[in-house]
C-alpha positions in Angstrom: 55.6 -28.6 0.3 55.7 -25.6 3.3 54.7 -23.3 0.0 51.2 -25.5 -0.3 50.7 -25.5 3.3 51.1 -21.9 3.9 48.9 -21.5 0.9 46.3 -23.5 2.7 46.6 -21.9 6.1 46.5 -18.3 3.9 42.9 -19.3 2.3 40.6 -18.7 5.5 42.2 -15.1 5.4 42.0 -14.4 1.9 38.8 -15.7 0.8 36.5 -13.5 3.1 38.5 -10.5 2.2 36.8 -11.6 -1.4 33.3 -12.1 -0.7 33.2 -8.5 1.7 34.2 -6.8 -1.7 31.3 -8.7 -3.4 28.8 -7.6 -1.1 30.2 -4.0 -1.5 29.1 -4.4 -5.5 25.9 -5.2 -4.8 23.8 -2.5 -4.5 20.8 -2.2 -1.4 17.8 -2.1 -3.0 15.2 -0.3 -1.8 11.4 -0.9 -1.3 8.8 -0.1 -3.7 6.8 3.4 -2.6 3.2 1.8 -0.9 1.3 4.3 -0.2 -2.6 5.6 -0.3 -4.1 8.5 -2.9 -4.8 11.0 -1.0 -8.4 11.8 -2.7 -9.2 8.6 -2.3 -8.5 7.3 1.6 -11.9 8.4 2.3 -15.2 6.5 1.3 -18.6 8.4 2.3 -21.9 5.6 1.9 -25.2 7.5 1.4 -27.3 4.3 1.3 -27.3 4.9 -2.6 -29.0 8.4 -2.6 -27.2 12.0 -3.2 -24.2 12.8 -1.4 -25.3 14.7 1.5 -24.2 14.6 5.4 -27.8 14.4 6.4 -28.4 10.9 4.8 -25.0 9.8 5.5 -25.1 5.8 6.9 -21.4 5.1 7.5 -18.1 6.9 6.0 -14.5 5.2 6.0 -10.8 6.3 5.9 -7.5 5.0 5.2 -5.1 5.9 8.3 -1.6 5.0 7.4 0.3 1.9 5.3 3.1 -0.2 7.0 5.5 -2.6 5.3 8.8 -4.1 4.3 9.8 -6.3 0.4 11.9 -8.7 -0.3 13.7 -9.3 -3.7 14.0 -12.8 -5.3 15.1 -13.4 -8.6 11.2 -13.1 -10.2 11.2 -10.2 -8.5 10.3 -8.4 -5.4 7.5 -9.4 -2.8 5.9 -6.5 -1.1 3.7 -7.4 2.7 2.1 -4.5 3.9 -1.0 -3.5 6.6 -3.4 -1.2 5.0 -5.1 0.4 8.7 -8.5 2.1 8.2 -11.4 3.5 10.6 -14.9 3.7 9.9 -18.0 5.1 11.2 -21.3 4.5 11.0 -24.4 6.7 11.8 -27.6 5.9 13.4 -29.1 5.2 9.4 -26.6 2.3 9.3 -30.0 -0.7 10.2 -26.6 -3.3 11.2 -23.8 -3.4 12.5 -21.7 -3.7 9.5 -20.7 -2.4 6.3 -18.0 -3.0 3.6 -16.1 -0.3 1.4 -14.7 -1.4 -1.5 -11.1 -0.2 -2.2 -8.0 -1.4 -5.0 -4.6 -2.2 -4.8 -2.8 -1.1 -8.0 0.9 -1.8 -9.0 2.2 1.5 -10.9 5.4 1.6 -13.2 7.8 4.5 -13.1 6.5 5.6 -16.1 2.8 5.7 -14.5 1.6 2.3 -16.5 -1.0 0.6 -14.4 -0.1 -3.2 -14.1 -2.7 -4.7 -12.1 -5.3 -3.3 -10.2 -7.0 -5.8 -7.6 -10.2 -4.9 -5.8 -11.6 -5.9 -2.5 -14.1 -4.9 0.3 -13.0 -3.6 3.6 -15.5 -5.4 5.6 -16.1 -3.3 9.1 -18.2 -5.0 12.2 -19.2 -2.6 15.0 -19.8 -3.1 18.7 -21.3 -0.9 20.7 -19.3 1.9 19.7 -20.0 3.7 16.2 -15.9 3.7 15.1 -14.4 0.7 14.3 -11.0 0.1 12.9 -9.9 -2.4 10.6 -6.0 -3.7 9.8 -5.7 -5.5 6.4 -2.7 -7.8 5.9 -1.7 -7.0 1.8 0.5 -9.1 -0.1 1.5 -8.0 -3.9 4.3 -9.5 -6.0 5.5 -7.0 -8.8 7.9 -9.3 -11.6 10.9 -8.0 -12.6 14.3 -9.2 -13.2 16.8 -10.6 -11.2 19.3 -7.4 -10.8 16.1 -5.0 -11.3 15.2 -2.1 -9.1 11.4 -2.1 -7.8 12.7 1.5 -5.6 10.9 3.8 -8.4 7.9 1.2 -8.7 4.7 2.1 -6.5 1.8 0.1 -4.5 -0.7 2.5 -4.8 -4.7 1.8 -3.2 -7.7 3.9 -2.1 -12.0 3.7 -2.0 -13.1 2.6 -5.2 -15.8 5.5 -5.8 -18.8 5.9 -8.0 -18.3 9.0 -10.6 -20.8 10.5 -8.4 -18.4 10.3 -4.9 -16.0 11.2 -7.1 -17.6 14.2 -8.5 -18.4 15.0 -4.7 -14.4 14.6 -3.7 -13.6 17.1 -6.4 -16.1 20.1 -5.5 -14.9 19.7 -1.9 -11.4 19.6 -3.0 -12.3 22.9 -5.2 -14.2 24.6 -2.2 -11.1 24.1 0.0 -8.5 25.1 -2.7 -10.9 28.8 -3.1 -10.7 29.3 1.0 -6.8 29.6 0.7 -5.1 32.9 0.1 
């Protein structure tokens, strides 16, 4: 009988030496890479006519991407901030403008999963800049023991082929000015 109660006063001690090597197996799992594409965190609006600064009504940027995940056995939940700044020029007519932009879910091998679009919607006071702080939610699927660390969250300005054609000549005209 002393040999069972022993054995019961030993269990407190024994047990969490068990579960701290558990937690030791399991592996921290990082956070899925969110970020903006870099030729795409800026959106120029023309009013519809030929890219060119002199008819420019209002022109947008992504500043920076904050957020955290957590993992679930579907998956892994990812919350982030998307934080942009706009301007507008005196051909705005308003006080307000909206940029459309995406969210896409990338896998590590580059597969586009979902792509989302929405409208960052800017409203100006007096001043001409206006910032704007979206709260972005986006659940990638995956298994239970799964890694989302090489996964990506990846969003920017939903251009026309004609912004886009503009982005690339003045990412051409900067790459000749370097030595």
């Amino acid at each position: 009988m002393n040999r069972w109660m022993l054995l019961l006063c030993a269990m407190p001690l024994i047990l969490p030496g068990c579960a701290s090597k558990e937690k030791e197996k399991q592996v921290k799992r990082l956070c899925p890479q969110t970020a903006f594409v870099r030729s795409l965190e800026r959106m120029n609006d023309y009013g519809g006519e030929s890219p060119d600064e002199k008819v420019l009504v209002a022109a947008a940027k992504m500043k920076s991407v904050e957020g955290n995940c957590k993992y679930s056995d579907e998956g892994v939940d990812v919350d982030f901030t998307l934080n942009f700044v706009a301007e507008k020029s005196p051909r705005l007519g308003g006080n307000q403008i909206g940029f459309p932009f995406f969210v896409s879910i990338v896998t590590p091998e580059g597969k586009i999963i979902s792509k989302e679009l929405m409208t960052a919607e800017f409203k100006f006071g007096s001043d001409k800049k206006a910032e704007l702080n979206e709260d972005l939610h986006v659940f990638i699927p995956m298994s239970k023991d799964a890694d989302g660390t090489n996964y990506q969250v990846l969003m920017g300005f939903q251009l026309t082929e004609e912004q886009i054609k503009a982005v690339r000549k003045a990412e051409d005209e900067k790459a000749e000015v370097k030595p």
